[in-house]
PDB file of N, CA, C and O in Angstrom:
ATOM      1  N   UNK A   1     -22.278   7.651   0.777  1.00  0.00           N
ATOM      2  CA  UNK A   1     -22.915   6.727   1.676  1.00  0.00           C
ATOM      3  C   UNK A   1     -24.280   7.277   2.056  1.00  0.00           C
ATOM      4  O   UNK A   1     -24.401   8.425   2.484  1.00  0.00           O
ATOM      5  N   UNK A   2     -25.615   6.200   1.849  1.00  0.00           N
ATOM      6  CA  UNK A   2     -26.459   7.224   2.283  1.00  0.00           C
ATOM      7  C   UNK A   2     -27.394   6.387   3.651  1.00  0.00           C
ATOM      8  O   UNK A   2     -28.470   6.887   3.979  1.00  0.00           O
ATOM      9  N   UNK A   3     -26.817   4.952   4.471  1.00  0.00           N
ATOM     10  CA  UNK A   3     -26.775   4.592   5.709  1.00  0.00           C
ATOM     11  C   UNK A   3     -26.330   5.526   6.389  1.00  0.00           C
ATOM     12  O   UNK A   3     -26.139   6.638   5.897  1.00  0.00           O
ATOM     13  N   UNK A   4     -26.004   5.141   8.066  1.00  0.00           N
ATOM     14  CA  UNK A   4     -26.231   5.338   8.925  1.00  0.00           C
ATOM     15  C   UNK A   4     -24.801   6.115   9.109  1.00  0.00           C
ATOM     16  O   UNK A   4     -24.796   7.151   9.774  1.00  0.00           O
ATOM     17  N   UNK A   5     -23.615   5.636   8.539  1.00  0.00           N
ATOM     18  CA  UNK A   5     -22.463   6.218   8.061  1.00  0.00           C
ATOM     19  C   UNK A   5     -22.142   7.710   8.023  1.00  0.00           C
ATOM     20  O   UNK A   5     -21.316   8.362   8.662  1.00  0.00           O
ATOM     21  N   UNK A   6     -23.225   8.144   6.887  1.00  0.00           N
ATOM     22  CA  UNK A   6     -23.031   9.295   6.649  1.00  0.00           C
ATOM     23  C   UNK A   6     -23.506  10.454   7.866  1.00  0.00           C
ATOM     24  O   UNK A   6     -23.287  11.658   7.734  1.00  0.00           O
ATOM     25  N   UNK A   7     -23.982  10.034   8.693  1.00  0.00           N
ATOM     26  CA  UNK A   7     -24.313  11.243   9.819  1.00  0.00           C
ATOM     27  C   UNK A   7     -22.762  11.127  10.800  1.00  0.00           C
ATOM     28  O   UNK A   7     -22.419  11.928  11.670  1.00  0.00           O
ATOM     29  N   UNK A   8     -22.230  10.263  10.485  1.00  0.00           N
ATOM     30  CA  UNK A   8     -20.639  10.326  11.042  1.00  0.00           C
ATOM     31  C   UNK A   8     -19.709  10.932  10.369  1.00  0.00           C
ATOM     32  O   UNK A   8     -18.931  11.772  10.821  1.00  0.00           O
ATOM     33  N   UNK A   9     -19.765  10.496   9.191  1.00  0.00           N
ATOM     34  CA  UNK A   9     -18.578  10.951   8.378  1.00  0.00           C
ATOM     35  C   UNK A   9     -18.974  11.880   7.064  1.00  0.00           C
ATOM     36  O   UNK A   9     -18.186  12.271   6.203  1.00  0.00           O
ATOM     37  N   UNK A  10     -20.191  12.095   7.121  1.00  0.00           N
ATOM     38  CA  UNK A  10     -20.776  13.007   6.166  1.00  0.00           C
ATOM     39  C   UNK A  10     -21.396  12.830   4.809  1.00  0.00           C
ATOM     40  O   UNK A  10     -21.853  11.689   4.737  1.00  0.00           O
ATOM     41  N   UNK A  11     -21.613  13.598   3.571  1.00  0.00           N
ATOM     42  CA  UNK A  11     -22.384  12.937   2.571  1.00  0.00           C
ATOM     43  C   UNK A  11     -21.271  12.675   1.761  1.00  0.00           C
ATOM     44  O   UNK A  11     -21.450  11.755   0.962  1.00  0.00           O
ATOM     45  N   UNK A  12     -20.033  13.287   1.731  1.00  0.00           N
ATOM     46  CA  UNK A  12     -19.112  13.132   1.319  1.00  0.00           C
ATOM     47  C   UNK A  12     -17.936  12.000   1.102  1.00  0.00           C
ATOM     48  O   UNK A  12     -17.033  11.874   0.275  1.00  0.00           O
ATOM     49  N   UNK A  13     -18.570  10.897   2.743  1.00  0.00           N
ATOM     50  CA  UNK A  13     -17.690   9.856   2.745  1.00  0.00           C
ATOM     51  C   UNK A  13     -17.437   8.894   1.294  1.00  0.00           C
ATOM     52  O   UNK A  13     -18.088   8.963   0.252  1.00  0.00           O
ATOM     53  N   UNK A  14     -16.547   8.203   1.534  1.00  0.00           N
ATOM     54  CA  UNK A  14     -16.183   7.959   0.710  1.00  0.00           C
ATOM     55  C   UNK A  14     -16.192   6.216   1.320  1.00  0.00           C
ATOM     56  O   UNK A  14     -15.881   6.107   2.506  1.00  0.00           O
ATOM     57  N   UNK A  15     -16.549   4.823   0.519  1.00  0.00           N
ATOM     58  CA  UNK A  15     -16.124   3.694   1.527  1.00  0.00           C
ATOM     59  C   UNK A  15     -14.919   2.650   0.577  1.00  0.00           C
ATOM     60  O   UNK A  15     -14.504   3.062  -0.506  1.00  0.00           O
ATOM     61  N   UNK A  16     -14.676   1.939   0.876  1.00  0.00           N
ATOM     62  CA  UNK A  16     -13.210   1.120   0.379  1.00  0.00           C
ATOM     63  C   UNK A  16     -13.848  -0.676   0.874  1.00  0.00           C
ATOM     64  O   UNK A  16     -14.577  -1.073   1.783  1.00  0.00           O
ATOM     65  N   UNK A  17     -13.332  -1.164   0.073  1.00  0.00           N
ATOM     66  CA  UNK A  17     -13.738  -2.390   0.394  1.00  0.00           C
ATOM     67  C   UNK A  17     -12.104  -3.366   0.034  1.00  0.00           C
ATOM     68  O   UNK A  17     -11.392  -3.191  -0.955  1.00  0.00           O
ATOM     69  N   UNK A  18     -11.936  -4.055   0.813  1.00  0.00           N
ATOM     70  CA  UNK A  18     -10.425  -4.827   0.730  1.00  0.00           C
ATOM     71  C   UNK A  18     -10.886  -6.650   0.397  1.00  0.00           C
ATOM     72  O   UNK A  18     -11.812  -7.128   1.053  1.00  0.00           O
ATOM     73  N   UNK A  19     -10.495  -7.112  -0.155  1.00  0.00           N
ATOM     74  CA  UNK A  19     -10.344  -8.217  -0.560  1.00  0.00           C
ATOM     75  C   UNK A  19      -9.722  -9.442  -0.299  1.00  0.00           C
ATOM     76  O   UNK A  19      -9.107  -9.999  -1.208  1.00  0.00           O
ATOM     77  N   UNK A  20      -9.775  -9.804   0.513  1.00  0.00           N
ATOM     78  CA  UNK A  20      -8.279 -10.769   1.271  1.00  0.00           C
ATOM     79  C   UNK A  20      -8.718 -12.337   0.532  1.00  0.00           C
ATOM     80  O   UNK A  20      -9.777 -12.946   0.387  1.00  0.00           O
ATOM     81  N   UNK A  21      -7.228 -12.597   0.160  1.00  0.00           N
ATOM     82  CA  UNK A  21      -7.568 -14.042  -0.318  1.00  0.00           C
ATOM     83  C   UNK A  21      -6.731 -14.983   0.567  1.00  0.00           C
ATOM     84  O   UNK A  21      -5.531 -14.839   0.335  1.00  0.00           O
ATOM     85  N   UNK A  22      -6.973 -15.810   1.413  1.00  0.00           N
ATOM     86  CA  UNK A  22      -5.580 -16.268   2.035  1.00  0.00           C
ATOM     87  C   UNK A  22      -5.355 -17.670   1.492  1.00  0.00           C
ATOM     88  O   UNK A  22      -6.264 -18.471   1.277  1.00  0.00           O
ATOM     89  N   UNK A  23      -3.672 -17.960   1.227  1.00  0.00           N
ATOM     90  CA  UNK A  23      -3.287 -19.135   1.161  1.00  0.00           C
ATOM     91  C   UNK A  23      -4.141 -20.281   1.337  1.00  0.00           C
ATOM     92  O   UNK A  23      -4.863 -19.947   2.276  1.00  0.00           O
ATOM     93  N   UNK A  24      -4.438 -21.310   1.016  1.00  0.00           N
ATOM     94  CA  UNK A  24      -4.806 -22.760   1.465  1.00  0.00           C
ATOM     95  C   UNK A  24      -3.487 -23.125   2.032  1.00  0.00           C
ATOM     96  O   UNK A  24      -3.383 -23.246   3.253  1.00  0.00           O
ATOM     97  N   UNK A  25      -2.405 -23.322   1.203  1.00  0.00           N
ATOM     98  CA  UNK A  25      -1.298 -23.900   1.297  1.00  0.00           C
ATOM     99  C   UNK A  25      -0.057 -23.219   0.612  1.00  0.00           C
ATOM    100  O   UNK A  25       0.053 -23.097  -0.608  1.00  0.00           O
ATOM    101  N   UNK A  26       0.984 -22.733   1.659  1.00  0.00           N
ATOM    102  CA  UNK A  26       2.140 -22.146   0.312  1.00  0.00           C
ATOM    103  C   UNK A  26       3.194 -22.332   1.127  1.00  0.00           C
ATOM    104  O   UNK A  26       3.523 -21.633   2.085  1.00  0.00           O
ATOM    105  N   UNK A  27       3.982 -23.815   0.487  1.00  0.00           N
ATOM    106  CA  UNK A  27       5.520 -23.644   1.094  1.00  0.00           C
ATOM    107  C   UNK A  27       6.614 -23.263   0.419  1.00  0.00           C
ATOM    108  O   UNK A  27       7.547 -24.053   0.277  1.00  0.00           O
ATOM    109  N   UNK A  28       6.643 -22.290   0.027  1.00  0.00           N
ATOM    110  CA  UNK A  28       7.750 -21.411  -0.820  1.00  0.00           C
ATOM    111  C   UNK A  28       8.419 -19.693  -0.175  1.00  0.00           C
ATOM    112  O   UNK A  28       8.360 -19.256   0.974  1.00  0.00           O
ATOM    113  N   UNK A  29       8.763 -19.321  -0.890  1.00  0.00           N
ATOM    114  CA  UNK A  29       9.253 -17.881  -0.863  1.00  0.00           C
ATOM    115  C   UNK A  29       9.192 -17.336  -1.831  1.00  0.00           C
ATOM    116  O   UNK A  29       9.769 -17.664  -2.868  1.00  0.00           O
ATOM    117  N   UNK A  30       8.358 -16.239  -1.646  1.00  0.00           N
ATOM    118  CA  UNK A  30       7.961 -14.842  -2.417  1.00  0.00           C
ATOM    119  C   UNK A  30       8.697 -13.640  -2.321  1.00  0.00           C
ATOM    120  O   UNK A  30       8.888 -13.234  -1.175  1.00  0.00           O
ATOM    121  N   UNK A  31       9.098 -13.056  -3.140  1.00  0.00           N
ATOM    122  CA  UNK A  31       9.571 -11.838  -2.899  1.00  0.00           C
ATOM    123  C   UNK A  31       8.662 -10.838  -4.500  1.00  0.00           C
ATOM    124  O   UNK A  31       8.689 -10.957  -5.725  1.00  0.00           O
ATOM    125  N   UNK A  32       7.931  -9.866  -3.439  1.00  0.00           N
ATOM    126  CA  UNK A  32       7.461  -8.438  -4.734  1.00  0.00           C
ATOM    127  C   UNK A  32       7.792  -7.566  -4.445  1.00  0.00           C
ATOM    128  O   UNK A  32       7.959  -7.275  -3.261  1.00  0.00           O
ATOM    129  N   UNK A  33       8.039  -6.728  -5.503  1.00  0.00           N
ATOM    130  CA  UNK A  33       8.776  -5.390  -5.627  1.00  0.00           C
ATOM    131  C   UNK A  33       7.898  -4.750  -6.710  1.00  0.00           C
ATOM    132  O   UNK A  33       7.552  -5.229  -7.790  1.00  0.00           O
ATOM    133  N   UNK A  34       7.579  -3.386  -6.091  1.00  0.00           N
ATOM    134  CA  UNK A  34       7.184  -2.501  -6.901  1.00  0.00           C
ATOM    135  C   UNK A  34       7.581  -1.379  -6.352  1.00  0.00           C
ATOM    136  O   UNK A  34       7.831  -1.136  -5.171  1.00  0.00           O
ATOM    137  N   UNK A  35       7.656  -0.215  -7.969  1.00  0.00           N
ATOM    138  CA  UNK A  35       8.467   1.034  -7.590  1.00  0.00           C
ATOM    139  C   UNK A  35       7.734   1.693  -8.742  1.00  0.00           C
ATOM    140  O   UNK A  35       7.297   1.099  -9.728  1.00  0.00           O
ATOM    141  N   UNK A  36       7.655   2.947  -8.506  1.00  0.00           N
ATOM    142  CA  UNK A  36       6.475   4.587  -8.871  1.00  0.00           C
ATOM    143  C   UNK A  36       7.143   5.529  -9.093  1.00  0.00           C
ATOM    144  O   UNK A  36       7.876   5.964  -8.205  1.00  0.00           O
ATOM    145  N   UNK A  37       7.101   5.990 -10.060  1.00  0.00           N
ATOM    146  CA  UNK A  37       7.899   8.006 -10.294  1.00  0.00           C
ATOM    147  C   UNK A  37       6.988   8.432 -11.161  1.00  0.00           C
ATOM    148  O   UNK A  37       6.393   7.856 -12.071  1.00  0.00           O
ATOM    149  N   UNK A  38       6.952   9.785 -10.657  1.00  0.00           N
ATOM    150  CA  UNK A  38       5.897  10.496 -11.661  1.00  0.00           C
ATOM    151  C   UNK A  38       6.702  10.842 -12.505  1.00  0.00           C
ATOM    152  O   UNK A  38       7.908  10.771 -12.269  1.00  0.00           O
ATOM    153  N   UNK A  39       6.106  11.405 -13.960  1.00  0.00           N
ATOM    154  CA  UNK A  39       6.343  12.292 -15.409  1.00  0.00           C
ATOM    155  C   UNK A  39       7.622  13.166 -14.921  1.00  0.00           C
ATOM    156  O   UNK A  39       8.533  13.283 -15.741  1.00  0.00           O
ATOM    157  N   UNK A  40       7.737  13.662 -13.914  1.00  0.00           N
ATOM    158  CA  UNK A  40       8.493  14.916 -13.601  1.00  0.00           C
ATOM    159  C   UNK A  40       9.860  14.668 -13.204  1.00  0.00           C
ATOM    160  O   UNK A  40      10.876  15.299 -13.496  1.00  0.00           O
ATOM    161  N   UNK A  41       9.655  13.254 -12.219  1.00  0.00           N
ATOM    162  CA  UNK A  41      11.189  13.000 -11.960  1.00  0.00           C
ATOM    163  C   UNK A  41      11.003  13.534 -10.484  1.00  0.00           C
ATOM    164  O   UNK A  41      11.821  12.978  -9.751  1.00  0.00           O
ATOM    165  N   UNK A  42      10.283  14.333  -9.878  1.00  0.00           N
ATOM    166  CA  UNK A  42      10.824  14.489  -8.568  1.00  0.00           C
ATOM    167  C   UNK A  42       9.804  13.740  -7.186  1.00  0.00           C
ATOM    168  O   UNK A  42       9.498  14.003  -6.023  1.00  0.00           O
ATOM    169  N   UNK A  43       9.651  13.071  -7.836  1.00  0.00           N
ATOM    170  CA  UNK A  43       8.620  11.807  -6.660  1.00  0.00           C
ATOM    171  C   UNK A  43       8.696  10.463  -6.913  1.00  0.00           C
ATOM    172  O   UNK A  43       8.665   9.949  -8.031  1.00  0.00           O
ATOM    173  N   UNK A  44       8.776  10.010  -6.066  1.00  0.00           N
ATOM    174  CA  UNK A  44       8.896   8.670  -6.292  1.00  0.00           C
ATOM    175  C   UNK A  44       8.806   7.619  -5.115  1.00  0.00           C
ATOM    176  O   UNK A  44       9.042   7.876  -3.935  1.00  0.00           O
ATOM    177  N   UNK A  45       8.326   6.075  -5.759  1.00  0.00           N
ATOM    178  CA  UNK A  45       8.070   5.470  -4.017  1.00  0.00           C
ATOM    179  C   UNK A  45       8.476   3.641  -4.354  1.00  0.00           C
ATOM    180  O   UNK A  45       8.272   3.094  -5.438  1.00  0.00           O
ATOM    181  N   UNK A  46       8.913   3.148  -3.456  1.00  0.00           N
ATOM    182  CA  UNK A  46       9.314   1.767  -4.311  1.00  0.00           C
ATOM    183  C   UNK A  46       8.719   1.169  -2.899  1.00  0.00           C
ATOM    184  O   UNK A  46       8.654   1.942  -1.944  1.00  0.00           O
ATOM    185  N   UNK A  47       8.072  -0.848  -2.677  1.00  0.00           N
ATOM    186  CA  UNK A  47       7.633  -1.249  -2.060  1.00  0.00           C
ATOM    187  C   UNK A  47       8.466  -2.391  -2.296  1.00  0.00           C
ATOM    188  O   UNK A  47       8.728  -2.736  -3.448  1.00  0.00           O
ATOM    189  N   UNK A  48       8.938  -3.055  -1.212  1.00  0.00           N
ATOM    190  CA  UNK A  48       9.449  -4.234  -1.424  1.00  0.00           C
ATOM    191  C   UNK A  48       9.088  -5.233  -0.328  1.00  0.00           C
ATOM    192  O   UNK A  48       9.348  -4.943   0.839  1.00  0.00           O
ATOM    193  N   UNK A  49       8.331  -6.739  -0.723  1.00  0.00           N
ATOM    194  CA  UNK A  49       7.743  -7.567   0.222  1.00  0.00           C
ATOM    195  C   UNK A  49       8.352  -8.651   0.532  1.00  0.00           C
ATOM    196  O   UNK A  49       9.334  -8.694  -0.209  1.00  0.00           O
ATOM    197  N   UNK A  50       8.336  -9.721   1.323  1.00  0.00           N
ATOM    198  CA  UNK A  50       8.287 -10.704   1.240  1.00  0.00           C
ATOM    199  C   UNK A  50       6.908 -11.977   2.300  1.00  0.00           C
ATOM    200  O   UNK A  50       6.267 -11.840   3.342  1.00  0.00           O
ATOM    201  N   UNK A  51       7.032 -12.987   1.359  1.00  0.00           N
ATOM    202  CA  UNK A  51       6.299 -14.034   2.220  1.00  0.00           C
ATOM    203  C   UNK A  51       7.404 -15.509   1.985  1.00  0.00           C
ATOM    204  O   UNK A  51       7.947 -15.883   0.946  1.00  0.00           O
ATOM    205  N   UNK A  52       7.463 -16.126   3.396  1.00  0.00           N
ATOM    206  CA  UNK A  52       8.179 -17.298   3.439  1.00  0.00           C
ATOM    207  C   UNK A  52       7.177 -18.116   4.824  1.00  0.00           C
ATOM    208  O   UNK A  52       6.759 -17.836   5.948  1.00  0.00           O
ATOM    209  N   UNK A  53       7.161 -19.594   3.559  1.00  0.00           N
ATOM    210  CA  UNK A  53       6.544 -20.879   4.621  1.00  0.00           C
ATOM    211  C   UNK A  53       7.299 -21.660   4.524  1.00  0.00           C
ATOM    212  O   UNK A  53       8.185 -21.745   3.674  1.00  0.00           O
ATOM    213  N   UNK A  54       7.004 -22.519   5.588  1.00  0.00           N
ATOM    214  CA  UNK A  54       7.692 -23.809   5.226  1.00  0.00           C
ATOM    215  C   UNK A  54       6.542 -24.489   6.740  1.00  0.00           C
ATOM    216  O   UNK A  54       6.033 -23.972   7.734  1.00  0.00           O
ATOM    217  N   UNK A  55       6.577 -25.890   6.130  1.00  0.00           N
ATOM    218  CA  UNK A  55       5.575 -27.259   6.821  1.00  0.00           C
ATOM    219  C   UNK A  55       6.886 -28.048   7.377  1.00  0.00           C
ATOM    220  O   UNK A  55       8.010 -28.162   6.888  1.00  0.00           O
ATOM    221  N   UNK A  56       6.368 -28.507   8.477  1.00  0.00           N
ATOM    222  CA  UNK A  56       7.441 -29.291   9.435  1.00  0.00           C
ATOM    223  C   UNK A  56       6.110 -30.236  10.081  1.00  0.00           C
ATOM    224  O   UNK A  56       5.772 -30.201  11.264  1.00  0.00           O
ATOM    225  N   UNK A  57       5.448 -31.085   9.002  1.00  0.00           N
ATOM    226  CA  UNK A  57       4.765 -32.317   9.765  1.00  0.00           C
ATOM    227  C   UNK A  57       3.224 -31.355  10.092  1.00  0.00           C
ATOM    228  O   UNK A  57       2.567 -30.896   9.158  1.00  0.00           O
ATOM    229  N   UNK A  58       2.900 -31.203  11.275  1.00  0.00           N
ATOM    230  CA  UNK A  58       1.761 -30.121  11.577  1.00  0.00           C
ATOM    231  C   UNK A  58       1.803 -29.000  11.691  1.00  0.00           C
ATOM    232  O   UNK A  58       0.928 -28.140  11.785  1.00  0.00           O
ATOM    233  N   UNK A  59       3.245 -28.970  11.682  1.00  0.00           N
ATOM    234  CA  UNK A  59       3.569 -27.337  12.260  1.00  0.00           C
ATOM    235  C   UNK A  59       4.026 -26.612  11.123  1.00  0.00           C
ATOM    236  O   UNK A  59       4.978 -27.036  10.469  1.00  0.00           O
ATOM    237  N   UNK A  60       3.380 -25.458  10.801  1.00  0.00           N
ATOM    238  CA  UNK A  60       4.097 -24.319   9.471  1.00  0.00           C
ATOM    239  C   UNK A  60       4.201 -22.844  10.189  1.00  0.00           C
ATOM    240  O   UNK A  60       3.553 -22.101  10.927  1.00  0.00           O
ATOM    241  N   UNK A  61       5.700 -22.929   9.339  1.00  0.00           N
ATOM    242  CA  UNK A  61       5.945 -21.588   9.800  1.00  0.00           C
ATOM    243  C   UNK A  61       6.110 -20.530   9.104  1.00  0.00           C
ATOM    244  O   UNK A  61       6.916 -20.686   8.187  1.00  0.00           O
ATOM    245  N   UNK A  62       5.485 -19.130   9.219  1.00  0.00           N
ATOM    246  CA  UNK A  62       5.031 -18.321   8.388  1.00  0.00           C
ATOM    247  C   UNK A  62       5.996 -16.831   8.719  1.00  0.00           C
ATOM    248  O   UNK A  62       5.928 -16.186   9.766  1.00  0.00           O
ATOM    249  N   UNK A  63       6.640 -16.598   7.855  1.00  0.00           N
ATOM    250  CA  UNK A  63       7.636 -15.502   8.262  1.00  0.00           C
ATOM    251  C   UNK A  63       7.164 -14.170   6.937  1.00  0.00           C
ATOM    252  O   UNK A  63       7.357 -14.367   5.737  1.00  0.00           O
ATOM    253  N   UNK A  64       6.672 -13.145   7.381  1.00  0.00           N
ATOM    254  CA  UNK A  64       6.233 -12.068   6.007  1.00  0.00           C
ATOM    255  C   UNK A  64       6.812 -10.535   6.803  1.00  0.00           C
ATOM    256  O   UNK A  64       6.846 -10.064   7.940  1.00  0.00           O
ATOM    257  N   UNK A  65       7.298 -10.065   5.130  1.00  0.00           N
ATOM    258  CA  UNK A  65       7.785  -8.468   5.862  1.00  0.00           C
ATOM    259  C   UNK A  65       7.470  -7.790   5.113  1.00  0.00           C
ATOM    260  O   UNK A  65       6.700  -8.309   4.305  1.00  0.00           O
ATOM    261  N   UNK A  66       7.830  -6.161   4.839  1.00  0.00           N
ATOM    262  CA  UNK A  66       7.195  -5.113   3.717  1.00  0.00           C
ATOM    263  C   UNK A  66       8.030  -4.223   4.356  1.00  0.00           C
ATOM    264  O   UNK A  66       8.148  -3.920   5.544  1.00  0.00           O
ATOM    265  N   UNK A  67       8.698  -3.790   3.155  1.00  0.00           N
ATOM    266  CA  UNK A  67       9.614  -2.181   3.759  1.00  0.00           C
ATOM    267  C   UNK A  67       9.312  -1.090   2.079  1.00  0.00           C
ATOM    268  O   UNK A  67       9.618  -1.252   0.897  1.00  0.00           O
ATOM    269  N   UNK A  68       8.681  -0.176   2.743  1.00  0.00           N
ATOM    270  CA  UNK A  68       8.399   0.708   2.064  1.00  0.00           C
ATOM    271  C   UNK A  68       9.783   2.357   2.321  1.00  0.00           C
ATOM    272  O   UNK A  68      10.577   2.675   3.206  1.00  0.00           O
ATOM    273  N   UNK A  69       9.424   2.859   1.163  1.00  0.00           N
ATOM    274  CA  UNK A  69      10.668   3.908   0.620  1.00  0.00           C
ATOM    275  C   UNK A  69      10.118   5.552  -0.476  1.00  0.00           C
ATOM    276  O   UNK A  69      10.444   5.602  -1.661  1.00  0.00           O
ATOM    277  N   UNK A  70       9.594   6.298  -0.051  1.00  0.00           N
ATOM    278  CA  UNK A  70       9.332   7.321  -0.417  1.00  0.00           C
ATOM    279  C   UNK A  70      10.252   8.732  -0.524  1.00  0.00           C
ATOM    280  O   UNK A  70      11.024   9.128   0.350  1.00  0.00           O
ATOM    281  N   UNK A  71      10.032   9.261  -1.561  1.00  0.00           N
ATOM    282  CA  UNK A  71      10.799  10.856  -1.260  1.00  0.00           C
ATOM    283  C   UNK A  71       9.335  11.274  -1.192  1.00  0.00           C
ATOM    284  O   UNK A  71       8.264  10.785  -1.549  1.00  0.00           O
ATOM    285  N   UNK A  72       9.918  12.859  -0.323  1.00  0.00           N
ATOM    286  CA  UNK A  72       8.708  14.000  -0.615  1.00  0.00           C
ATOM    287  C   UNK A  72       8.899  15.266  -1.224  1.00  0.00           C
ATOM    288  O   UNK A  72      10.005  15.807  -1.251  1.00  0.00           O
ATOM    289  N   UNK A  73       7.692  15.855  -1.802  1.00  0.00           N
ATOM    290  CA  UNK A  73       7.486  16.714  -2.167  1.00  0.00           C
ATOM    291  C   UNK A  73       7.368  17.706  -1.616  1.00  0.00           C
ATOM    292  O   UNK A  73       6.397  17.924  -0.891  1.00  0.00           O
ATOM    293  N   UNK A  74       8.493  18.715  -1.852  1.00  0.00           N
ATOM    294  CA  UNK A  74       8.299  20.533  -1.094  1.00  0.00           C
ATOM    295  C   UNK A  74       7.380  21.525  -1.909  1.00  0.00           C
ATOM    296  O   UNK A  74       6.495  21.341  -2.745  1.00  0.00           O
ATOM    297  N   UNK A  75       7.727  22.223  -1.555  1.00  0.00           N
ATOM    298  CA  UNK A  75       6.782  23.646  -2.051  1.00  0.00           C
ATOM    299  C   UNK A  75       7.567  23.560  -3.155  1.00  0.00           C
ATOM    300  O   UNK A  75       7.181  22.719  -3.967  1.00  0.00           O
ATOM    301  N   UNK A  76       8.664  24.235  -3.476  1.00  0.00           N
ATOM    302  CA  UNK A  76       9.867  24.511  -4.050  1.00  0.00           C
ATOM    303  C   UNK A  76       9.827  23.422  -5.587  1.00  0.00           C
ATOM    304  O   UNK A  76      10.421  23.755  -6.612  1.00  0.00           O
ATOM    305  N   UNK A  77       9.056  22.181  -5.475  1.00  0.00           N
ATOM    306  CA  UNK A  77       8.777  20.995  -6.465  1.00  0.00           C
ATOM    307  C   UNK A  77       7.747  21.319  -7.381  1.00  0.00           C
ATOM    308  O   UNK A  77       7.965  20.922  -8.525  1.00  0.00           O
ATOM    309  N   UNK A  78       6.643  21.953  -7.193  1.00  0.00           N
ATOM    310  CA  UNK A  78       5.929  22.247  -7.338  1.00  0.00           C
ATOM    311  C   UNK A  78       4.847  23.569  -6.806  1.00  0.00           C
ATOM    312  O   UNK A  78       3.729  23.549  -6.291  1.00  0.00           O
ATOM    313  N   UNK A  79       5.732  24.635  -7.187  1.00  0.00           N
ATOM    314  CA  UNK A  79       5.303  26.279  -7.250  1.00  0.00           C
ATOM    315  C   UNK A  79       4.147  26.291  -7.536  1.00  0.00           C
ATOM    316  O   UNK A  79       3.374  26.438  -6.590  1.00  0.00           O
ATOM    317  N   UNK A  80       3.523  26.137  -9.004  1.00  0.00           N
ATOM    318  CA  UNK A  80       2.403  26.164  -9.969  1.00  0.00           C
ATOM    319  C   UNK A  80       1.474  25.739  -8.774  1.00  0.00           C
ATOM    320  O   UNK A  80       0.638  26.632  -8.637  1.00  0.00           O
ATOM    321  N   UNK A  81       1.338  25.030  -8.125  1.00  0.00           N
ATOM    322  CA  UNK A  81      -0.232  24.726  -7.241  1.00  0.00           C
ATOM    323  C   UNK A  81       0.306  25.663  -5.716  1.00  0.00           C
ATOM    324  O   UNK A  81      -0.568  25.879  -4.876  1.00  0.00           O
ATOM    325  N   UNK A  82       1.315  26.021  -5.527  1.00  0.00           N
ATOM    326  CA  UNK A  82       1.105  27.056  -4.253  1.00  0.00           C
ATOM    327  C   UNK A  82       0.641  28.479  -4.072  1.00  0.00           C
ATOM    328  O   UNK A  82       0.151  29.122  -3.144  1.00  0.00           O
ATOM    329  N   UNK A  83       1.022  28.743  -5.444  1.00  0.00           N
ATOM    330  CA  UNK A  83       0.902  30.414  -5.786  1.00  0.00           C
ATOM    331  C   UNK A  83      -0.813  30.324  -5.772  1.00  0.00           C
ATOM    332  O   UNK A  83      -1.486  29.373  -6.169  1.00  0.00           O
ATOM    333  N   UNK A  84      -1.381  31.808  -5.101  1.00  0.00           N
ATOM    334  CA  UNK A  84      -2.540  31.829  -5.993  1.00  0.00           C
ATOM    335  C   UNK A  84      -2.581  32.109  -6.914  1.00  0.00           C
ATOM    336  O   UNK A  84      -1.517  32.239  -7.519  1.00  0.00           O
ATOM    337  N   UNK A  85      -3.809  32.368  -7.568  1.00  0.00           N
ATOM    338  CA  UNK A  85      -4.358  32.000  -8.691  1.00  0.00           C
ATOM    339  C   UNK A  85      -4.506  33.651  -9.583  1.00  0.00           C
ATOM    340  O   UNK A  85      -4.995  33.701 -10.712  1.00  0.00           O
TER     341      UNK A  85
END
């Protein structure tokens, strides 16, 4: 960043930009699922969503959830990056 930014967060910051698209119209039910493991087998993370509408004349009703599920990583998983060098 080389605004006004960087005397806050440094030359280093880093910025992210998010994208939102919203519905016009959606009277259905969604459900996504996604799930992650690395090469190794000992990490892993699964995401599971939902979105539900439904229209009643003027009135819509909008019901959305997200339950997320991770293991973690110990020392003990990965030695090779704790030891020095």
């Amino acid at each position: 960043m080389t605004d006004g930014a960087a005397a806050l967060y440094g030359t280093d910051a880093v910025a992210e930009v998010v994208n939102m698209i919203p519905y016009r119209s959606f009277d259905d039910f969604k459900i996504d699922a996604y799930e992650e493991q690395d090469s190794r087998g000992d990490f892993w993370r699964r995401e599971t969503s939902f979105l539900a509408d439904r229209s009643f004349g003027d009135v819509d009703i909008v019901l959305a959830g997200s339950y997320n599920a991770n293991d973690t990583l110990s020392w003990h998983d990965r030695p090779e990056y704790v030891l020095p060098d």
